[in-house]
Every structure is written in C-alpha cells, then in structure tokens.
MMTF fields as JSON, N, C-alpha, C and O atoms, coordinates in Angstrom:
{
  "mmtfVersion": "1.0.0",
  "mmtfProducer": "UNKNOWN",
  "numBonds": 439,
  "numAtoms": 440,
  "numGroups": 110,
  "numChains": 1,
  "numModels": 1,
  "chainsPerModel": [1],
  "groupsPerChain": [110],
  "chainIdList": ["A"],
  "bondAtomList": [4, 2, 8, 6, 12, 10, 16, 14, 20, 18, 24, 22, 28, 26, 32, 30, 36, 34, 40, 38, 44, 42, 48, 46, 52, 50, 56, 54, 60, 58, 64, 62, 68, 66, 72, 70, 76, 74, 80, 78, 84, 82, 88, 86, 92, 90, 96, 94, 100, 98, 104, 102, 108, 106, 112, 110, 116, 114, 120, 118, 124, 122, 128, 126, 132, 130, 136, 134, 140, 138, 144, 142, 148, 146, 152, 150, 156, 154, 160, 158, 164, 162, 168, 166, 172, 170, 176, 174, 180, 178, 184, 182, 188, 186, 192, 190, 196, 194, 200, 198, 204, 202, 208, 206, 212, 210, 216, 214, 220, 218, 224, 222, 228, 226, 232, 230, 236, 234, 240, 238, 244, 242, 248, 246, 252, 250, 256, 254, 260, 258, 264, 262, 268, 266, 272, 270, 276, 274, 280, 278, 284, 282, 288, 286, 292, 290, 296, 294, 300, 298, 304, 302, 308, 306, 312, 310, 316, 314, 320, 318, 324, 322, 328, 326, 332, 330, 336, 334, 340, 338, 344, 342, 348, 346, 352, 350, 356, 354, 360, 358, 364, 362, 368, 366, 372, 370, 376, 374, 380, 378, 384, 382, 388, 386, 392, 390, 396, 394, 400, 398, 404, 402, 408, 406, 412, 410, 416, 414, 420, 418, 424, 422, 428, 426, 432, 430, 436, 434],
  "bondOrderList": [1, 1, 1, 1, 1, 1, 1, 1, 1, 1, 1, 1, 1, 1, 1, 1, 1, 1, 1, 1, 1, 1, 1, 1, 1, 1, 1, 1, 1, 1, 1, 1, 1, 1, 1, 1, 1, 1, 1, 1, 1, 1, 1, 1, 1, 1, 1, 1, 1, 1, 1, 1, 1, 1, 1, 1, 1, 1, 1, 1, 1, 1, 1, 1, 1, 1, 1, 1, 1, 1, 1, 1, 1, 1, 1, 1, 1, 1, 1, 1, 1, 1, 1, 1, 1, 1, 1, 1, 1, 1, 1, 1, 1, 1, 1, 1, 1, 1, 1, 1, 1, 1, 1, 1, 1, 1, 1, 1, 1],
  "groupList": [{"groupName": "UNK", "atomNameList": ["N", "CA", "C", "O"], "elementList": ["N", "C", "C", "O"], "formalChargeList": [0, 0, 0, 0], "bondAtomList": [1, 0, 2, 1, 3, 2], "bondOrderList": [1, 1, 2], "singleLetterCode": "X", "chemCompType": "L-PEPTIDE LINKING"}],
  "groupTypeList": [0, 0, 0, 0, 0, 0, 0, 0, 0, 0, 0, 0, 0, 0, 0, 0, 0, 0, 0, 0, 0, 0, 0, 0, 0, 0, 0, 0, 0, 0, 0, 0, 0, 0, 0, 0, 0, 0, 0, 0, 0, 0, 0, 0, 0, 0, 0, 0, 0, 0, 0, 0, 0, 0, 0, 0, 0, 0, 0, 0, 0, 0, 0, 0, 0, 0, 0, 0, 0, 0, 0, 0, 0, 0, 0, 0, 0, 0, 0, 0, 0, 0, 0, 0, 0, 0, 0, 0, 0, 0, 0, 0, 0, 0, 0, 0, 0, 0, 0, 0, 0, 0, 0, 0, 0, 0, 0, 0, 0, 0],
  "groupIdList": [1, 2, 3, 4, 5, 6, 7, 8, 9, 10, 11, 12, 13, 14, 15, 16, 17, 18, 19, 20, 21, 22, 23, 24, 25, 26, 27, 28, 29, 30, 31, 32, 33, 34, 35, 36, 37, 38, 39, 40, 41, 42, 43, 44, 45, 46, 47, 48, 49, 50, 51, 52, 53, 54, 55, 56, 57, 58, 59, 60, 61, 62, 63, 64, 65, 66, 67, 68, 69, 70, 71, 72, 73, 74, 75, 76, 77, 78, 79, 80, 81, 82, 83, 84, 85, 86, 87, 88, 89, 90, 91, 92, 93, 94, 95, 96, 97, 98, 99, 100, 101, 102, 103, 104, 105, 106, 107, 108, 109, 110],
  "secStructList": [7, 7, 1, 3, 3, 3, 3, 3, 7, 3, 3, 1, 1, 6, 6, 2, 2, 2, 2, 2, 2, 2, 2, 2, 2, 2, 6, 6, 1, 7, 1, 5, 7, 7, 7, 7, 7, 7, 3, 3, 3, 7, 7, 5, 1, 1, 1, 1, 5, 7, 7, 3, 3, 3, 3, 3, 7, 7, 3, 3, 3, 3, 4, 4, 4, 0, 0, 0, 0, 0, 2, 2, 2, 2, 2, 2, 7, 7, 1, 1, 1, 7, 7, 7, 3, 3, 3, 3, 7, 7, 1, 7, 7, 2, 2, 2, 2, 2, 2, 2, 2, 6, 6, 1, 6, 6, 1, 1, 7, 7],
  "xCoordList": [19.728, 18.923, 17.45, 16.993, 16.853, 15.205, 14.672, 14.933, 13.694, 12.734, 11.722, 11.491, 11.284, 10.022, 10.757, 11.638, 10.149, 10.373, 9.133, 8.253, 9.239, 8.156, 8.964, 10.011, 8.26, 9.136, 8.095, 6.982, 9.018, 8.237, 8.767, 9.939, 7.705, 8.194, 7.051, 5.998, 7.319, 6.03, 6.292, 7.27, 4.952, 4.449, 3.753, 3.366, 3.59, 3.253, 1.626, 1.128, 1.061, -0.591, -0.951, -0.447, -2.082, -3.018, -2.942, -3.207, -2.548, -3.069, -1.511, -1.25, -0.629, 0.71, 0.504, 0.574, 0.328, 0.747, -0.279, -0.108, -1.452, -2.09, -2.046, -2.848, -1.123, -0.381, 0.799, 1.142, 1.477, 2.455, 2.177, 2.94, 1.123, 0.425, 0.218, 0.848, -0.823, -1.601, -0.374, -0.309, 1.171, 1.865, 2.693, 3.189, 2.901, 3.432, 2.777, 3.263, 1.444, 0.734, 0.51, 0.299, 0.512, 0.133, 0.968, 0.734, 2.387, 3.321, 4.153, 5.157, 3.32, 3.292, 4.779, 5.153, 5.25, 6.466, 5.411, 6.129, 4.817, 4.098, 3.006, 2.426, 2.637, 1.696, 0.484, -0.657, 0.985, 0.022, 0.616, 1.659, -0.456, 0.289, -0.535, -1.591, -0.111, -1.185, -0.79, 0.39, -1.682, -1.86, -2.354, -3.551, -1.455, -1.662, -2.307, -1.877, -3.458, -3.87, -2.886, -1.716, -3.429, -2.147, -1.468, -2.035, -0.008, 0.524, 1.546, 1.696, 2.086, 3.167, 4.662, 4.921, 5.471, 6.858, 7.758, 7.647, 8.702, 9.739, 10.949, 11.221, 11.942, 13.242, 13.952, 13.679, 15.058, 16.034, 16.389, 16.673, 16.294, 16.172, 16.759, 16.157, 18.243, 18.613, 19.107, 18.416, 20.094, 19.966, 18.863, 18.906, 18.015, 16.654, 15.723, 15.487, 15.242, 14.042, 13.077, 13.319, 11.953, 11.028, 10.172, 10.669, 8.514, 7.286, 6.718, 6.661, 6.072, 5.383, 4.531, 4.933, 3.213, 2.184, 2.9, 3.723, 2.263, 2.515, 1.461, 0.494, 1.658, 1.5, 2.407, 3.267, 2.541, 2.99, 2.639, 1.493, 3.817, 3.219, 3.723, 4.692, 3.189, 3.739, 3.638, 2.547, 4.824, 4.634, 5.28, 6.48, 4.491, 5.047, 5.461, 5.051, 6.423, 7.114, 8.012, 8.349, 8.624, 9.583, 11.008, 11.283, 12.002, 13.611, 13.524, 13.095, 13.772, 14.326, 13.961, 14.791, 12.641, 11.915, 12.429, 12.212, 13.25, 13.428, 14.12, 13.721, 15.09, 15.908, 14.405, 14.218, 13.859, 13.083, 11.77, 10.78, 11.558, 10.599, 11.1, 10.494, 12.304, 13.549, 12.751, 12.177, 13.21, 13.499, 12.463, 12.617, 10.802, 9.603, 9.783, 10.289, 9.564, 9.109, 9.663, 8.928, 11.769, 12.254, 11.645, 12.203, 11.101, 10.86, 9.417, 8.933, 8.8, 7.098, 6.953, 5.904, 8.266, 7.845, 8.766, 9.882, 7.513, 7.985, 9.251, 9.922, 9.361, 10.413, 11.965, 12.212, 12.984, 14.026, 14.522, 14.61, 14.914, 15.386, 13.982, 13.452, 13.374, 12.354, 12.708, 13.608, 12.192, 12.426, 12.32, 11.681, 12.977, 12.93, 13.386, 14.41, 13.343, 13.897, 13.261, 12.05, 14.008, 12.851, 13.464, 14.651, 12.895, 12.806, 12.414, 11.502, 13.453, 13.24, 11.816, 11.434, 11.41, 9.945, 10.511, 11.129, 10.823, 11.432, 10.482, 10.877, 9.735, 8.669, 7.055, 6.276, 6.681, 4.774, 4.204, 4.85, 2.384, 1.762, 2.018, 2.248, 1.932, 2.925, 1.749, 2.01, 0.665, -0.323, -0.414, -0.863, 0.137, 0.068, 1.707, 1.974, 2.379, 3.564, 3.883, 4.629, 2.679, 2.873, 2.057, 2.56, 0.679, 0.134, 0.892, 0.343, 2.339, 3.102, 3.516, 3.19, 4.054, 4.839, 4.099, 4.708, 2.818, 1.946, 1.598, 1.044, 1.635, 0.656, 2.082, 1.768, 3.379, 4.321, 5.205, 5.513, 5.439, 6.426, 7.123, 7.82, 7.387, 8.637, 7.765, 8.216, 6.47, 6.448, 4.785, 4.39, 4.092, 2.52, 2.711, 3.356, 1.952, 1.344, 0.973, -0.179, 1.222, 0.641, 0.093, -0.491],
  "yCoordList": [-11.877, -12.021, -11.93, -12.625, -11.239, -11.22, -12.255, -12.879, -12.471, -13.828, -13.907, -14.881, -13.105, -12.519, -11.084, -10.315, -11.072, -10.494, -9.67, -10.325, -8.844, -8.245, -8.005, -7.363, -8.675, -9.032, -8.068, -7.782, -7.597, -6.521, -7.018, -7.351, -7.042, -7.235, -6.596, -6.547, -6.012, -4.975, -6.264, -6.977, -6.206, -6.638, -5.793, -4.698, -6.083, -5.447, -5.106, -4.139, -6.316, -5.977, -7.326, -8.44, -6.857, -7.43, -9.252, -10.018, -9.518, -11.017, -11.414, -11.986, -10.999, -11.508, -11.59, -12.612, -10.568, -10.495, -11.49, -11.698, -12.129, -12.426, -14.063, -14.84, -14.458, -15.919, -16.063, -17.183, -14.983, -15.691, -15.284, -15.586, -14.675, -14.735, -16.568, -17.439, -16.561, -18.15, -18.648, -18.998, -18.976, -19.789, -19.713, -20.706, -18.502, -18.625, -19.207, -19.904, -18.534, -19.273, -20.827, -21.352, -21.849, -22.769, -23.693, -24.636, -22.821, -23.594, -23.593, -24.22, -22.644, -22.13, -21.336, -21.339, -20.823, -19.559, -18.26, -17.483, -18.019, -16.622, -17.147, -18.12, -16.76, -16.466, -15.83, -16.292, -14.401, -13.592, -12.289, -11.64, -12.219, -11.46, -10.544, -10.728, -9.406, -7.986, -7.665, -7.833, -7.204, -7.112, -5.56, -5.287, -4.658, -3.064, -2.551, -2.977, -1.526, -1.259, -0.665, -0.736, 0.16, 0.199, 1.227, 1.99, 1.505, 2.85, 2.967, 2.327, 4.137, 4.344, 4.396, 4.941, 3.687, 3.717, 4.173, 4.081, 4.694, 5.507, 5.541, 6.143, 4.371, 4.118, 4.598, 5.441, 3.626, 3.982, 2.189, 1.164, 2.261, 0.968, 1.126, 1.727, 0.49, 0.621, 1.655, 1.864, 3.05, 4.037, 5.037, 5.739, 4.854, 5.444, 5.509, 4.443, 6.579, 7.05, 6.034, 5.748, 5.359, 4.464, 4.951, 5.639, 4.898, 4.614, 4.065, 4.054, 3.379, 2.159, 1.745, 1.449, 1.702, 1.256, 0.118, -0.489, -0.265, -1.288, -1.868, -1.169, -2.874, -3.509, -3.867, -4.533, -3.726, -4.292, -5.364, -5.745, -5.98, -7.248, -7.622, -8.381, -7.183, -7.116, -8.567, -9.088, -9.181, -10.591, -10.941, -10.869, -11.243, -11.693, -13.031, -14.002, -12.923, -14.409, -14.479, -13.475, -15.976, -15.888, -15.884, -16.633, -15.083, -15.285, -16.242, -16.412, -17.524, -18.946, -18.973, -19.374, -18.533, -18.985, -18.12, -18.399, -16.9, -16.161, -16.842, -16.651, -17.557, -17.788, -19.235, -19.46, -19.716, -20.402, -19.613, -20.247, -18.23, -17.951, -16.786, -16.351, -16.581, -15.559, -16.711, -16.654, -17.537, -18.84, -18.832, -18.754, -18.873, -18.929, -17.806, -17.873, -16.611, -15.139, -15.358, -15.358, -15.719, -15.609, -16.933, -17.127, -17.645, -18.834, -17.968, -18.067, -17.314, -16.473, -15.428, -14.914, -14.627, -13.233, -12.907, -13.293, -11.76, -11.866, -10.848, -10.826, -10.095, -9.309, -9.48, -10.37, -9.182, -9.361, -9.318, -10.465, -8.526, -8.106, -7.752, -6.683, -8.48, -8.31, -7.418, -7.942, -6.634, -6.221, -7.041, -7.654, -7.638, -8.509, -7.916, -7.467, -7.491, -6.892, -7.225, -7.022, -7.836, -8.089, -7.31, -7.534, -6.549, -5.879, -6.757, -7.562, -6.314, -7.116, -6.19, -5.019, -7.333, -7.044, -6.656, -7.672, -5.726, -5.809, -5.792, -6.364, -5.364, -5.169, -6.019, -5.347, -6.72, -6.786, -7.962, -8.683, -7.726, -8.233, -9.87, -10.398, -10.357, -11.476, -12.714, -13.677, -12.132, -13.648, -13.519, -14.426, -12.13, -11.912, -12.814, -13.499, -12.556, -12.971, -15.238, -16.006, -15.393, -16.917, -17.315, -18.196, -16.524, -16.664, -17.14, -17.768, -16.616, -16.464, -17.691, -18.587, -17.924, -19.16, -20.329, -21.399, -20.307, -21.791, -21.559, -22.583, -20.609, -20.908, -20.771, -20.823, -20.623, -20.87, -22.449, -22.943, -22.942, -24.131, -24.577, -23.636, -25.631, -26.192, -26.211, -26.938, -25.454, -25.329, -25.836, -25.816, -26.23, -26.297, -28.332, -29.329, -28.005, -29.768, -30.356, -29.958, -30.851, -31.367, -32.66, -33.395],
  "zCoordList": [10.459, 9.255, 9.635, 10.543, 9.074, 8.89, 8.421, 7.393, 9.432, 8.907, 7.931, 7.215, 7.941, 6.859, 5.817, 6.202, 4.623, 3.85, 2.645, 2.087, 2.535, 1.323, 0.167, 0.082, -0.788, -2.531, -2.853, -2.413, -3.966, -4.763, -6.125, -6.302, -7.174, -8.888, -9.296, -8.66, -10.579, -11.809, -12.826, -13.055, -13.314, -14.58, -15.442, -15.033, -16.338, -17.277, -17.705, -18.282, -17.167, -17.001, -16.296, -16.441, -15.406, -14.421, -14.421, -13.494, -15.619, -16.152, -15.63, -14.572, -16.565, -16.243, -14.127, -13.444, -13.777, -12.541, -11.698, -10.496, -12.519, -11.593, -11.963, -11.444, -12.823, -13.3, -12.477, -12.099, -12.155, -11.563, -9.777, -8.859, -9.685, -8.085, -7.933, -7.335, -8.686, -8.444, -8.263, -7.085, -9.11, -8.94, -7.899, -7.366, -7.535, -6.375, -4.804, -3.913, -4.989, -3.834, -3.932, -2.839, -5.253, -5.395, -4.53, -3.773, -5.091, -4.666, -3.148, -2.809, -2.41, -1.464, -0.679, 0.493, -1.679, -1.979, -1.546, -0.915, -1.577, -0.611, 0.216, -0.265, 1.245, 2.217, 1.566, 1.596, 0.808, 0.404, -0.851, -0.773, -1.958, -3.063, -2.805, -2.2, -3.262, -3.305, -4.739, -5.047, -5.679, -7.31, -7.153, -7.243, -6.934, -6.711, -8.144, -9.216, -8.048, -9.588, -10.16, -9.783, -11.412, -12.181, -11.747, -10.964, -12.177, -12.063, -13.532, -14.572, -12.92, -14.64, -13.823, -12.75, -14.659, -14.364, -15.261, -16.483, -14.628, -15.831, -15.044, -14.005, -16.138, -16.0, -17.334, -18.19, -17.12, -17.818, -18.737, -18.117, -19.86, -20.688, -21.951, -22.84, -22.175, -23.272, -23.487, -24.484, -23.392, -22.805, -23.458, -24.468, -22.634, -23.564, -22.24, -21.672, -21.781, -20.593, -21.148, -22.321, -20.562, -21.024, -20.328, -19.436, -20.31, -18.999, -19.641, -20.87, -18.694, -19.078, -18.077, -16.952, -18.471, -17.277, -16.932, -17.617, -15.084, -14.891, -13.589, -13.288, -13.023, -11.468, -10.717, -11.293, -9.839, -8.513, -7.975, -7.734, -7.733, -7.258, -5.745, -5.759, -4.235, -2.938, -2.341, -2.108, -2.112, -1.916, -0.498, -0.232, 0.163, 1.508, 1.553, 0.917, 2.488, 2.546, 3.514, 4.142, 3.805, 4.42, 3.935, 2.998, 4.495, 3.299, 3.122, 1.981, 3.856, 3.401, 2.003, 1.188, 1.574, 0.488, -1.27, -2.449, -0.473, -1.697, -3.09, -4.239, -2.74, -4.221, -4.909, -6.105, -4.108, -5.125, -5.056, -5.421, -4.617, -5.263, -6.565, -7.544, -6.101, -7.593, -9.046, -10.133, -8.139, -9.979, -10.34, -11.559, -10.04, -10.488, -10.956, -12.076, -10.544, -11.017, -12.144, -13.132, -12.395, -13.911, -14.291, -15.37, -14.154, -15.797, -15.921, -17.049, -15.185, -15.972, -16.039, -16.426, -15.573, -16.294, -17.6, -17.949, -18.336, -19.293, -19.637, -20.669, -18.577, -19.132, -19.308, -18.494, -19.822, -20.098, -18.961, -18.521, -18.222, -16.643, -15.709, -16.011, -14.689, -14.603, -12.541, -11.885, -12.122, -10.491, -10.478, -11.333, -9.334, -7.856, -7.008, -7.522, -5.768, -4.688, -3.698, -3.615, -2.707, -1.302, -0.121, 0.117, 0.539, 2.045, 3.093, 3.283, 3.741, 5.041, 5.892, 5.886, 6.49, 7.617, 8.591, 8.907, 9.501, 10.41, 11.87, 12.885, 11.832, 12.512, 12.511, 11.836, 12.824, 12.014, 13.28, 14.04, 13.055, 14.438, 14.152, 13.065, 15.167, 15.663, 14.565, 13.843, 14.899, 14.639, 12.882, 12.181, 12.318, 10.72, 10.351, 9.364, 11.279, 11.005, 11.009, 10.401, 12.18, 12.649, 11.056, 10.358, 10.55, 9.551, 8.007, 7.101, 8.043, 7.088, 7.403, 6.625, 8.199, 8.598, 8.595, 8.61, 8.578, 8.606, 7.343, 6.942, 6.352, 4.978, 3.61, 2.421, 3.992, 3.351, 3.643, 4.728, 2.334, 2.061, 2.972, 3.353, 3.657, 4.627, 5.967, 6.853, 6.272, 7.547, 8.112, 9.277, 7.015, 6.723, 7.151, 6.825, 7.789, 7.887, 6.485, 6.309, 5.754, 4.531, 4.982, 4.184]
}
C-alpha cells in the first residue's frame, strides 16, 4: 500500500473549492490543496453529454486519511455524485513527503 496519495475532486466554481480547501486543511486531512484555474469538463450525466466549467481540486495526503477526508468532501460538496479519486504517490522528494506527514492529522505534535 502507498503511503501518500494525490485526491483529485472538481467543483463547480473557485468559492465552493476554496470552502472545502480551508476545511480540509483546518482539519488537517491534507498537507496541501492546489485550486487549479478554471477548465471545461464534458461527461456523461443523466444520459445526456454535459460541459461544464469547473476546478480542480489536487489534494495531497496521506491514505490513512482518505475515507475521513471522502466524508468531508460529501457533507460540502455540492454535487449529487461529486469525483473523488485518489492516486497513489509512488515516487516524491523525501523532505516534501516527511512535510506531509508532520502537517497531516494523527502525526503533528498538537
């Protein structure tokens, strides 16, 4: 199992994505969010092609942390089925990686 992970979720505009950034860092479920500018997405919704501006939201973390940082993303985002998908890190520089591990939940001196 991979220790570190990059979560990826779209929102719908800048504000949404940058409410449930703060909460995730507050609560210290990410290390670090990246709020990508906008882009356009085009799925499949309802059976009906959709696009729809959006953001990205690149969230580093460690796995342990994923299913309670899953449960935040669904109680604040607003969409019906919202991405979540996390990739494993498999690779990254050691002192970005110890960085993750001292500024995420379970592992920080409080």
């Amino acid at each position: 199992m991979n220790k570190y992970i990059l979560v990826l979720t779209t929102v719908p505009n800048k504000e949404v994505g940058q409410n449930i950034t703060k909460n995730l860092l507050k609560e210290r479920l990410a290390a670090c969010v990246t709020i990508s500018a906008a882009c356009e997405s085009h799925y499949w919704w309802q059976e009906e092609i959709s696009q729809e501006p959006e953001y990205i939201l690149f969230i580093k973390t460690r796995n342990t942390l994923f299913m309670d940082l899953k449960e935040k993303i669904l109680k604040l985002h607003p969409y019906e089925v919202p991405e979540i998908i996390a990739l494993p890190i498999l690779h990254g520089h050691s002192k970005y990686l110890d960085w993750i591990d001292k500024e995420t939940k379970g592992k920080r001196k409080e």
